[in-house]
C-alpha positions in Angstrom: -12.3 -4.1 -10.5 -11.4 -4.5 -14.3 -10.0 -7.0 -15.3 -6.6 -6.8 -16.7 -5.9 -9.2 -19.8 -2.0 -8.2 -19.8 0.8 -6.3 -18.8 0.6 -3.8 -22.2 -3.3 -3.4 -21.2 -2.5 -2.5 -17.4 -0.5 0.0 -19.4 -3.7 1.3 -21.5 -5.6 1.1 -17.7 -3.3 2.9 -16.1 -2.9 5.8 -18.5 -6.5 6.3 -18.1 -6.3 7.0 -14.4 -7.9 10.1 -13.4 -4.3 11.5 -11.2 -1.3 10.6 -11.8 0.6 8.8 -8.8 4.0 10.7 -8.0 6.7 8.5 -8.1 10.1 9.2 -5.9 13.1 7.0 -7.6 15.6 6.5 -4.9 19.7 6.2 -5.5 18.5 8.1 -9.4 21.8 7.9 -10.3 21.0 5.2 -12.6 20.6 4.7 -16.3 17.6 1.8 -16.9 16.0 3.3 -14.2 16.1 7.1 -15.1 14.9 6.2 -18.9 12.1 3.7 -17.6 10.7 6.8 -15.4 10.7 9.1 -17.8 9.4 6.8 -20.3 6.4 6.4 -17.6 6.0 9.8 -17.3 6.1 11.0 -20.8 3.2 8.3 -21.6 1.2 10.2 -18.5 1.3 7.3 -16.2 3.6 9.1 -13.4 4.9 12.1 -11.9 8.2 11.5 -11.0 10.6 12.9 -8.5 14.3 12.4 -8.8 16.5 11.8 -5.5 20.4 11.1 -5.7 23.8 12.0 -7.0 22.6 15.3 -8.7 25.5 15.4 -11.0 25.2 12.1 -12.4 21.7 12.2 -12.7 22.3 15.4 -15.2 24.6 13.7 -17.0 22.8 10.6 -17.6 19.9 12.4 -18.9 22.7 14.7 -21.1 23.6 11.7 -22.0 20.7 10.3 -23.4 19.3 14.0 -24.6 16.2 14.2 -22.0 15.2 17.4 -20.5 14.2 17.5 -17.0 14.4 20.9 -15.7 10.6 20.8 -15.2 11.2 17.9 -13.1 12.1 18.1 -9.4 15.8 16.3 -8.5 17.0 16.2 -4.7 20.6 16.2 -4.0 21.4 13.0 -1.8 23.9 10.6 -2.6 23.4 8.2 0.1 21.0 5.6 -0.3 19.3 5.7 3.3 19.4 9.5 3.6 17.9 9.3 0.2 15.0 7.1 1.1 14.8 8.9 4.3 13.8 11.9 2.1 11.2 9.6 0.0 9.9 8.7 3.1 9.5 12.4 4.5 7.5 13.2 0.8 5.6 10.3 1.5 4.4 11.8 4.9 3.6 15.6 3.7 1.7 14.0 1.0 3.7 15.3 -1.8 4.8 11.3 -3.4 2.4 8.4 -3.6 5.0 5.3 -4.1 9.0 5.1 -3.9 11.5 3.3 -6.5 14.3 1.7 -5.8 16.8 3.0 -7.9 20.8 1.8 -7.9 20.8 0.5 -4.8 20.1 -2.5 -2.2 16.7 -4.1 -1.3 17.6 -4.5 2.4 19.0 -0.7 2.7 15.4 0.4 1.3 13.2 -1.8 3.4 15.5 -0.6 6.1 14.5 2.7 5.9 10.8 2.3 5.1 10.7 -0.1 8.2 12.8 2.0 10.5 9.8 2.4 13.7 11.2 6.4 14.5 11.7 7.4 11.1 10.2 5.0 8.6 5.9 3.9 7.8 4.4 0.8 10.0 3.6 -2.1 7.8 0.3 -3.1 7.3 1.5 -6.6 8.0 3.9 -9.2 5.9 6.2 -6.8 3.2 6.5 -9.3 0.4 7.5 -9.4 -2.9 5.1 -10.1 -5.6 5.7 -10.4 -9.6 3.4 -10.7 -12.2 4.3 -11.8 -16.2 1.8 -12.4 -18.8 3.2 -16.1 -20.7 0.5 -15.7 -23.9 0.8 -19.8 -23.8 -0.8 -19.4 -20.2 -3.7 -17.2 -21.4 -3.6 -14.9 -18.5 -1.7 -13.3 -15.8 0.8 -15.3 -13.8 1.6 -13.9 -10.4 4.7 -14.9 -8.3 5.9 -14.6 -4.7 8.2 -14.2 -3.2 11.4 -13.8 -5.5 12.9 -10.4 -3.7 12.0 -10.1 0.0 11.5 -12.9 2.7 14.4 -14.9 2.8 13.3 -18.6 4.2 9.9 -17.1 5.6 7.8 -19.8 7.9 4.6 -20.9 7.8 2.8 -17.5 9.4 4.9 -15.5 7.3 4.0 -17.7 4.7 0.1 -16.8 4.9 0.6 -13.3 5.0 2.6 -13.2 1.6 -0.2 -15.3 -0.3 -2.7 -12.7 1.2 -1.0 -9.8 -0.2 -0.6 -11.7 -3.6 -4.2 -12.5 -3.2 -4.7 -8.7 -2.5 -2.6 -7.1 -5.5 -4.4 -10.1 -7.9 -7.9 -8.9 -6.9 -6.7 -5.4 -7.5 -6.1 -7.0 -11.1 -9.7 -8.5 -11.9 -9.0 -11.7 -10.7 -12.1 -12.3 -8.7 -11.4 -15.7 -7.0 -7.9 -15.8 -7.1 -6.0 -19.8 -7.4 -3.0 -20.2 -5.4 -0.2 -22.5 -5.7 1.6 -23.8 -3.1 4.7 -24.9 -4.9 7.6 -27.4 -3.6 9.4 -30.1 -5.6 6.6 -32.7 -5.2 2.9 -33.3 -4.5 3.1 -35.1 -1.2 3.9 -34.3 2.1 7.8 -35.4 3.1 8.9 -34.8 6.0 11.4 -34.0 7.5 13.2 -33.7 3.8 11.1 -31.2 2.9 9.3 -29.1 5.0 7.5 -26.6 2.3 5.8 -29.9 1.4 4.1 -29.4 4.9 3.6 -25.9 4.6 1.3 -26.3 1.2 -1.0 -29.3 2.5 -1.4 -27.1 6.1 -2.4 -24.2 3.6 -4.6 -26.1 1.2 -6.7 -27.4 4.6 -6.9 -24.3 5.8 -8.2 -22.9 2.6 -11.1 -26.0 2.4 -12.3 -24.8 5.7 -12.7 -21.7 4.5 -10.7 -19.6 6.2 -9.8 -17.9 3.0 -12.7 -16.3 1.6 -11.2 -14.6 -1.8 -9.3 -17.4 -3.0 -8.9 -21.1 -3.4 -5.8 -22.2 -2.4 -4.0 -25.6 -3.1 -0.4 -27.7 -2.8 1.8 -29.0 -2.4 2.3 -28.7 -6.0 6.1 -28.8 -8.3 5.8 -26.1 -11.0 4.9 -28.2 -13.7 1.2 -29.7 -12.1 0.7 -26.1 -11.2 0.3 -24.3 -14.1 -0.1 -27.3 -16.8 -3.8 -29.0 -17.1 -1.4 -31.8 -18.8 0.9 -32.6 -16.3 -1.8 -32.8 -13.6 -4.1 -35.1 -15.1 -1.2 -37.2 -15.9 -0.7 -37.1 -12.0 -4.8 -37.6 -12.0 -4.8 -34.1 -9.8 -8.2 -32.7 -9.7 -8.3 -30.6 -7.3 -9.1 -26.5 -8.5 -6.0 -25.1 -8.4 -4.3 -27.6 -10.7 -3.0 -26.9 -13.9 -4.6 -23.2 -13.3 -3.1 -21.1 -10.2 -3.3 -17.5 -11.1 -0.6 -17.4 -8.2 2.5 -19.4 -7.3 3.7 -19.5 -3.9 7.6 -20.2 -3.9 9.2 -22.1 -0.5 11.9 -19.3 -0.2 14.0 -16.8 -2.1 16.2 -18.7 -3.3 13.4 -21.0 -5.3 11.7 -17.7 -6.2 14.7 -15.8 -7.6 16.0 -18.6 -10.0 12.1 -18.9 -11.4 12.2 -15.2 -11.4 15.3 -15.3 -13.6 14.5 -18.6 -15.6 11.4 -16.6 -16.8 13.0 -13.3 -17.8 15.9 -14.8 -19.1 15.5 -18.4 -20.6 12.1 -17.5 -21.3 12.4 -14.0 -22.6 9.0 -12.8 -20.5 8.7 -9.2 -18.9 8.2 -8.8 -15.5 6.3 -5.9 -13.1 7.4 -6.6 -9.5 6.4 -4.4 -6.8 6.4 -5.1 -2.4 3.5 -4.7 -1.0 2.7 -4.9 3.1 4.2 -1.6 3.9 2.2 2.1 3.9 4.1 3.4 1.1 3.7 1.1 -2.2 7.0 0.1 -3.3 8.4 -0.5 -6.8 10.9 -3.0 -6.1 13.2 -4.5 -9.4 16.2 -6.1 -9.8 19.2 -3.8 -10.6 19.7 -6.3 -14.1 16.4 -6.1 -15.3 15.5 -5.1 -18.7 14.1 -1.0 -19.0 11.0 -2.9 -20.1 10.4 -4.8 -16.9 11.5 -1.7 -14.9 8.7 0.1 -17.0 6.3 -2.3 -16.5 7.0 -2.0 -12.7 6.6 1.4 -12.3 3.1 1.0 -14.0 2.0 -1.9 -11.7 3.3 0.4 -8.6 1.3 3.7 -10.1 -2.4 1.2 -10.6 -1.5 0.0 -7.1 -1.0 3.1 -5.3 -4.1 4.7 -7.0 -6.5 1.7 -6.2 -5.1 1.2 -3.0 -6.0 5.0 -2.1 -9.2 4.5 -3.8 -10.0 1.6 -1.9 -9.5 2.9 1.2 -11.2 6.4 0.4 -14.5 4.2 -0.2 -14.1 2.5 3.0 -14.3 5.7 4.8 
């Protein structure tokens, strides 16, 4: 795998692809997310498909002077019968990923997860984000900000292992997880993700995961700060260096999510991963540049996951 240095060189990776993955936006209807697909696709990173209200989708690209009579728009105005169409591309082999355009998380999992009409997951569906802070050095991946809600400790392992997955997909050879909470030691029964991390970091000394080195409980600042551990005399691999940080629920994970982009200006790509069909999965405020950055994330995912599995085979 190459290794990617940044979210602007994923960009340079990705336009270098040999095919470009076909993108269905969901719920199109939508201004940031209209302009950051067709941004994606005029820099060759995408093929998009367009599927929502038809009329306001014209109008938005009127509005903003963008042709796209060469590019295919479904009427459907209803978020689930809209995915339901994604979904139906998706199995004909005409789309490689879905977007989630102006419209809920849960109605779009919903759909994809729905056991008559939807995909089966390959496991956990998780959310994972990744932001490149130029103080860190190199790619910072977080989960989960978007998806489980207060997941427990099985759930737990199966997000880190698709983080792990997507950060290997990256270059990250030996990925470093994070196991955050608010402090180092277990406490129970005040805090419960305090047990959750240390059960983790055992499991990960026996060995259990092979790919990656994981570690907690840590609180943010031990985590990604050699400084801060060694002031806590923490010398264990992970600390001061996790490539990935495991938030205790959504709540924790959408309030760093937000802190991030917004206090600390950063750009985000955020995509779910665990279900058949990759998944570009954004928050309806983002910026068009973390939307953008998304879609590319989703396209390099798609086409290494196919290319992964086509060697396999």
């Amino acid at each position: 795998m190459e290794k990617i240095r940044s979210l602007d060189h994923l960009v340079e990776v990705t336009k270098r692809l040999v095919v470009n993955p076909r993108l269905a936006l969901v719920a199109a209807d939508d201004e940031s997310s209209i302009k950051s697909v067709l941004d994606a696709a005029k820099k060759n990173i995408i093929d998009p498909v367009l599927i929502g209200n038809t009329a306001r989708i014209k109008a938005i690209c009127k509005k903003n002077f963008v042709d796209i009579s060469r590019i295919k728009v479904i009427e459907e105005p209803d978020h689930s019968a809209a995915t339901c169409r994604a979904v139906a591309l998706y199995k004909k082999g005409e789309i490689d990923l879905i977007m989630k355009g102006m419209m809920s998380t849960s109605t779009l999992l919903r759909v994809v997860l729905d056991k008559e009409h939807g995909m089966p997951p390959e496991g956990v569906l998780s959310h994972v984000g990744v932001c490149y802070p130029p103080s860190y050095g190199k790619l910072l991946f977080i989960t989960d900000a978007g998806v489980n809600i207060n997941p427990h400790f099985h759930r737990k392992m199966g997000i880190v292992l698709n983080s792990i997955k997507l950060a290997r997909i990256l270059g990250v050879s030996k990925p470093k997880v994070a196991m955050l909470a608010a402090i180092e030691k277990v406490n129970l029964p005040a805090m419960p993700a305090t047990l959750d991390a240390a059960l983790m970091a055992k499991m990960s000394g026996r060995g259990i995961f092979k790919n990656a080195v994981i570690g907690g409980p840590f609180a943010l600042d031990n985590a990604i700060s050699k400084e801060a551990a060694e002031r806590k005399d923490m010398t264990q691999p992970v600390a001061g260096d996790a490539d990935i940080l495991c938030v205790p629920d959504i709540e924790s994970g959408n309030m760093l999510y937000k802190a991030i982009t917004i206090i600390g200006g950063l750009q985000f790509a955020a995509i779910g991963i665990g279900s058949e069909i990759p998944l570009v999965i954004t928050s309806r405020s983002d910026s068009d540049l973390t939307k953008f950055y998304s879609i590319v994330l989703g396209a390099y995912y798609s086409y290494m996951k196919k290319k992964i599995r086509a060697g396999k085979k």
